[in-house]
C-alpha positions as CSV (number, residue, x, y, z in Angstrom):
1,X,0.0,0.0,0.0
2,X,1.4,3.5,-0.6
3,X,-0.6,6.1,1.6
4,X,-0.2,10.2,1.4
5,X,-0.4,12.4,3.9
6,X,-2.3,15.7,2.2
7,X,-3.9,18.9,2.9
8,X,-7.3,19.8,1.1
9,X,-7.7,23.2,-0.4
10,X,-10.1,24.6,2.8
11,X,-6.4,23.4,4.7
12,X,-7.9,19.9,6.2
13,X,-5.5,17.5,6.7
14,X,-6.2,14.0,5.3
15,X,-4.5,10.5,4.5
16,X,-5.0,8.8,1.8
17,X,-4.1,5.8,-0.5
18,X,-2.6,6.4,-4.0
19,X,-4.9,4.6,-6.9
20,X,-3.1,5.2,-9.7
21,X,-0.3,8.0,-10.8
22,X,-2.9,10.6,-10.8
23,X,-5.4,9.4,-8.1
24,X,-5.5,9.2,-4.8
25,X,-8.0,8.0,-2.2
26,X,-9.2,9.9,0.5
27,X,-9.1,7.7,3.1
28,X,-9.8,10.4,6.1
29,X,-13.5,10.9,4.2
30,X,-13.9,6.9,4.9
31,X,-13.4,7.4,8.9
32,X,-9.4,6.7,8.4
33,X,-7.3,9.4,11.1
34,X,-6.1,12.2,9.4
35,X,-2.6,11.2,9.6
36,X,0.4,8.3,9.5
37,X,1.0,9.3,12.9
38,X,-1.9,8.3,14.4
39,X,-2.6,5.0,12.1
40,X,1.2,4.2,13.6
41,X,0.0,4.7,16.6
42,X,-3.0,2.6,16.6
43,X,-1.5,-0.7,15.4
44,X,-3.2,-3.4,14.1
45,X,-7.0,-2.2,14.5
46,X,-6.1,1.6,12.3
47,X,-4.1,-0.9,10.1
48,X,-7.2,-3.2,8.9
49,X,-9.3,0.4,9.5
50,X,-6.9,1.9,6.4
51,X,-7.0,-1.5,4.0
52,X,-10.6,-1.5,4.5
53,X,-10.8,1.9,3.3
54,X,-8.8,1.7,0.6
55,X,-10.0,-1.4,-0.9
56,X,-13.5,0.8,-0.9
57,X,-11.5,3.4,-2.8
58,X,-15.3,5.5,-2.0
59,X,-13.9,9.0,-2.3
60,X,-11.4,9.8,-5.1
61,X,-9.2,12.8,-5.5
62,X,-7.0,14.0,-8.0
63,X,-3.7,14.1,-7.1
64,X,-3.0,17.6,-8.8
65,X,-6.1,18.9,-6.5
66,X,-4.1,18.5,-3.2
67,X,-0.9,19.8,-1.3
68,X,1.1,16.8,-0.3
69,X,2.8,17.0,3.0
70,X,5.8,14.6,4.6
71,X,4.5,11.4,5.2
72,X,5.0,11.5,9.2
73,X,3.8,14.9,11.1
74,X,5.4,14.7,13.9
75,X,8.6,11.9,14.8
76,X,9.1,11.6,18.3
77,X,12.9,10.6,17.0
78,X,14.3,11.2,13.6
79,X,17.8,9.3,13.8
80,X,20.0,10.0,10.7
81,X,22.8,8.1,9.9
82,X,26.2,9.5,8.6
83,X,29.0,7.3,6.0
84,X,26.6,4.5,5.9
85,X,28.4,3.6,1.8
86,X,31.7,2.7,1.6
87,X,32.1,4.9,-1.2
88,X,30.9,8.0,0.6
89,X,32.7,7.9,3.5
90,X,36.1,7.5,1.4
91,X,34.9,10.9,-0.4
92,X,34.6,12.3,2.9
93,X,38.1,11.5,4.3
94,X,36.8,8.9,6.5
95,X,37.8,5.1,7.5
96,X,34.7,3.0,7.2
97,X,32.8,3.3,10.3
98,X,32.6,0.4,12.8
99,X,29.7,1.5,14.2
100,X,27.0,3.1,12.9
101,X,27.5,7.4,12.8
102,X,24.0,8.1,14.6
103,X,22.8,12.0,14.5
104,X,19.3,13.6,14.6
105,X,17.2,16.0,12.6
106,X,14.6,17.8,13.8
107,X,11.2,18.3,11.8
108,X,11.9,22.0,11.0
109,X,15.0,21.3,9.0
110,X,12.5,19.7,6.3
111,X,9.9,20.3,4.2
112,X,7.5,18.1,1.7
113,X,7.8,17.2,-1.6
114,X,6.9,20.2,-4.0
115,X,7.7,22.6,-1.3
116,X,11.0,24.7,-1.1
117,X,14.0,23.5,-0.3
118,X,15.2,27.3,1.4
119,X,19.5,28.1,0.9
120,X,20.0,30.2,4.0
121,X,21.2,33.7,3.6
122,X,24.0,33.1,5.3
123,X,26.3,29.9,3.3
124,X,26.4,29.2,-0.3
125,X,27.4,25.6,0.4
126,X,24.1,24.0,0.5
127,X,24.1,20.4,-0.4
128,X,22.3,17.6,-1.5
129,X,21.8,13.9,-0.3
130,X,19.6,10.8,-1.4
131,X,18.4,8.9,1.4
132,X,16.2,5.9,1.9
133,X,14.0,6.5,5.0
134,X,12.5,3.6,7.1
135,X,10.0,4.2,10.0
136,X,9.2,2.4,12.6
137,X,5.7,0.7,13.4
138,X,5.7,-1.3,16.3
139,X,7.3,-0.3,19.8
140,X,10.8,-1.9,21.3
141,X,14.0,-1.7,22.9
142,X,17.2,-4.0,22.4
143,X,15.9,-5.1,19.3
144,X,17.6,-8.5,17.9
145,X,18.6,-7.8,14.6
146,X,17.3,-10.6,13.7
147,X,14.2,-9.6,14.7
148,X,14.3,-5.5,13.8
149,X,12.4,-5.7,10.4
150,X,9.0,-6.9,12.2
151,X,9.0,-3.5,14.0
152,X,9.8,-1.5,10.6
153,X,6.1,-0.2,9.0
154,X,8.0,0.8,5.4
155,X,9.8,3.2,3.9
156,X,10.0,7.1,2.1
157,X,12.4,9.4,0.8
158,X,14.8,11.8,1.8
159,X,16.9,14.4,1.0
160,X,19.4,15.3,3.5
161,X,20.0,18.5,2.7
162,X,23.1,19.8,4.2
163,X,25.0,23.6,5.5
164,X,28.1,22.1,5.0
165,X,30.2,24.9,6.4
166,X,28.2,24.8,9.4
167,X,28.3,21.2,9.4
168,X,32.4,20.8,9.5
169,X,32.8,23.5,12.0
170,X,33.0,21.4,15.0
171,X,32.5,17.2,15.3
172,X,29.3,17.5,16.3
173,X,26.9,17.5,12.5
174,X,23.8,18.9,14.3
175,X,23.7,22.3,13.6
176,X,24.9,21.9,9.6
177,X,22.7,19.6,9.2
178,X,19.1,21.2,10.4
179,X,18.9,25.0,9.2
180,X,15.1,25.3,8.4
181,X,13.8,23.7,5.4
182,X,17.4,22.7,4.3
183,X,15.9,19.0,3.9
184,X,12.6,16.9,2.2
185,X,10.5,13.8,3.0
186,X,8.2,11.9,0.8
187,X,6.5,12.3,-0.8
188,X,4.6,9.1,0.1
189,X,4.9,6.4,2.5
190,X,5.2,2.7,0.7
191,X,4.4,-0.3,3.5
192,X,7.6,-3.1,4.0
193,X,5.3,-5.6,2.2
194,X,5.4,-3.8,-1.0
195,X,9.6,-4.0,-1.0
196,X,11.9,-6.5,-0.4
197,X,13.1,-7.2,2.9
198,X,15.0,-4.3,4.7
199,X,14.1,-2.3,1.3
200,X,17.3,-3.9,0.1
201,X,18.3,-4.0,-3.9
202,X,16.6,-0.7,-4.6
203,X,18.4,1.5,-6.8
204,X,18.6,5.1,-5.3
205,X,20.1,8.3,-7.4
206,X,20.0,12.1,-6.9
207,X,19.4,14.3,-10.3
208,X,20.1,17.6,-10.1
209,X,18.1,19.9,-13.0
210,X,18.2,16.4,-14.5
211,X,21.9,15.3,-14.3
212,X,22.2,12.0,-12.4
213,X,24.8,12.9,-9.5
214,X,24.5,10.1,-7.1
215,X,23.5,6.6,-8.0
216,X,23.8,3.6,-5.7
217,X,22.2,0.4,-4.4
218,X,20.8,0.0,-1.1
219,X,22.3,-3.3,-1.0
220,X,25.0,-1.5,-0.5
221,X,24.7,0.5,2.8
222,X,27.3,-0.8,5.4
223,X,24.6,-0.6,8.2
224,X,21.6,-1.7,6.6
225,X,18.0,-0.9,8.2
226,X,17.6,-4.1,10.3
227,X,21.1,-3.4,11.8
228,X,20.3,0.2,12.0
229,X,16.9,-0.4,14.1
230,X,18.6,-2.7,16.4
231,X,21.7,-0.2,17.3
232,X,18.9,2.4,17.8
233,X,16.7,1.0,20.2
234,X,20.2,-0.3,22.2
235,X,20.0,3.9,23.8
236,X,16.3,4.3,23.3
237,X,13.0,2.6,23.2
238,X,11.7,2.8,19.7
239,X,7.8,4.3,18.9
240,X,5.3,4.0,16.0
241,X,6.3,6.7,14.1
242,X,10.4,7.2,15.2
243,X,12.4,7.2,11.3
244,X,15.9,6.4,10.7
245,X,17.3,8.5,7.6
246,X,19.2,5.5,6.6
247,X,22.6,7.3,4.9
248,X,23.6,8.9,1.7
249,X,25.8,7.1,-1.2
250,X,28.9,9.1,-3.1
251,X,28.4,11.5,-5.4
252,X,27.7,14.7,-2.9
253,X,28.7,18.1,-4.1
254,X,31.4,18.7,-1.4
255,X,33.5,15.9,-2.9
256,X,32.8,16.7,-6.2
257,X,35.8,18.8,-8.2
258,X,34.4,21.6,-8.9
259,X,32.0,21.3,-5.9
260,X,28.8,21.9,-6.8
261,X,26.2,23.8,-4.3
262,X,22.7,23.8,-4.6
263,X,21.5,27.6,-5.9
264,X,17.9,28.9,-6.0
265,X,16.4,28.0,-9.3
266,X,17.9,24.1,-9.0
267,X,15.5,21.5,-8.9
268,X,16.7,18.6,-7.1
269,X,15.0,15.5,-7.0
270,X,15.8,12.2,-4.9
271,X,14.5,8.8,-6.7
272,X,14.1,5.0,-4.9
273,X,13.3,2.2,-7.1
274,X,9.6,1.0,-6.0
275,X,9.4,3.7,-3.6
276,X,9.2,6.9,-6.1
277,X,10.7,10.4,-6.6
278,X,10.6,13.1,-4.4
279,X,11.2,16.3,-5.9
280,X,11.8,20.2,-4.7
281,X,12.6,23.4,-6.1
282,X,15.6,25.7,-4.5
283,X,15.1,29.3,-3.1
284,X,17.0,31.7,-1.6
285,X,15.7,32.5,2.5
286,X,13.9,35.2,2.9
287,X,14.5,38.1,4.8
């Protein structure tokens, strides 16, 4: 099932189930919560709720009629991970990491697909990063890996838009990596049964006004997701609705000679085999 979180014109906000390329199902309008949060939330019982309604398919919307918004409001945690391709890290200067390089975005630093990504006023070196998302559906702490995929709902898209002055100032990533609406999510939400396990295999690129500038497998993270979940819930208890930005592949304009910076004007869009593309515009900040 792939499900969208929307806003109507009148600014109601909805969940729905996409029919086709163009049409979506309004789920909300069948009794469905008004977003993946809560259907996370409400386990099994909002999860038959939501196939019931879509296999109805009773109130249909053109997708071009709607504003799409990320596919999860509100994250309690949004863990990103850091070097998780070989080839990435050795652009970077780095060793392979041992251990997965856990950091965390905050939902400010992103916006939905369609919406503006926003170059602050203050760096030109705004970056670019295609990420596979997974987020988390069932609750749990010390997670076997062997057991971390049952507690993983699906998957999305992300870009991990990064400051990267601000990021390389200290060790610490945080600040570089969540300037407000530096990053994107979506644009919709695609359950684990509709992918292979772990969402492994999937091809994952970056275009940039078109020109492919990252292109990778997901096969090919170090970490991948069910290792990722597991080393997560080791520090914290995991909740319907936590996400894990799973890592970027090579290609990134920092390593790239000339480097090449995101500039208002640039569409950049992030594509996952299976999963779809998620695309945004570039602006300058305001103000």
């Amino acid at each position: 099932m792939r499900l969208i979180a929307f806003k109507h014109k009148d600014g109601r906000q909805a969940l729905g189930a996409r029919i086709d390329a163009a049409t979506l199902a309004d789920l909300t309008a069948d009794g469905v919560p008004d977003s993946l949060d809560a259907v996370l939330g409400g386990g099994e019982a909002a999860w038959q709720q939501v196939r019931e309604a879509a296999s109805r398919a009773r109130h249909r919307l053109r997708l071009d009629e709607v504003h799409i918004l990320a596919p999860v409001r509100a994250p309690g945690k949004a863990f990103a991970i850091g070097l998780n391709y070989v080839d990435h890290a050795a652009e970077s200067n780095f060793a392979p990491p041992k251990y997965p390089v856990i950091f965390q975005r905050f939902p400010s630093s992103w916006v939905a697909h369609g919406e503006p990504l926003v170059r602050p006023h203050v760096s030109t070196q705004f970056d670019y990063e295609a990420e596979l998302v997974a987020v988390i559906g069932k609750s749990g702490r010390y997670i076997p890996s062997e057991k971390a995929l049952e507690h993983v709902a699906g998957y999305s898209i992300f870009n991990d838009g990064s400051i990267r002055d601000y990021q390389l100032r200290t060790n610490q990533w945080t600040l570089g990596k969540n300037f407000d609406a530096s990053g994107s999510f979506g644009p919709e939400f695609v359950t684990a049964d509709e992918l292979p396990p772990g969402a492994k295999g999937l091809r994952i690129a970056c275009r940039l006004n078109g020109q492919v500038l990252q292109e990778a497998d997901t096969k090919d993270m170090i970490f991948d997701v069910a290792t990722l979940v597991a080393a997560c819930s080791e520090a914290m208890e995991l909740h319907p609705g936590d996400i894990i930005i799973t890592g970027t592949p090579s290609g990134v304009g920092l390593a790239r000679s000339p480097q090449v910076w995101m500039k208002p004007g640039d569409v950049c869009e992030i594509e996952i085999e299976k999963i779809g593309v998620l695309r945004n515009t570039v602006v300058d900040e305001q103000g």
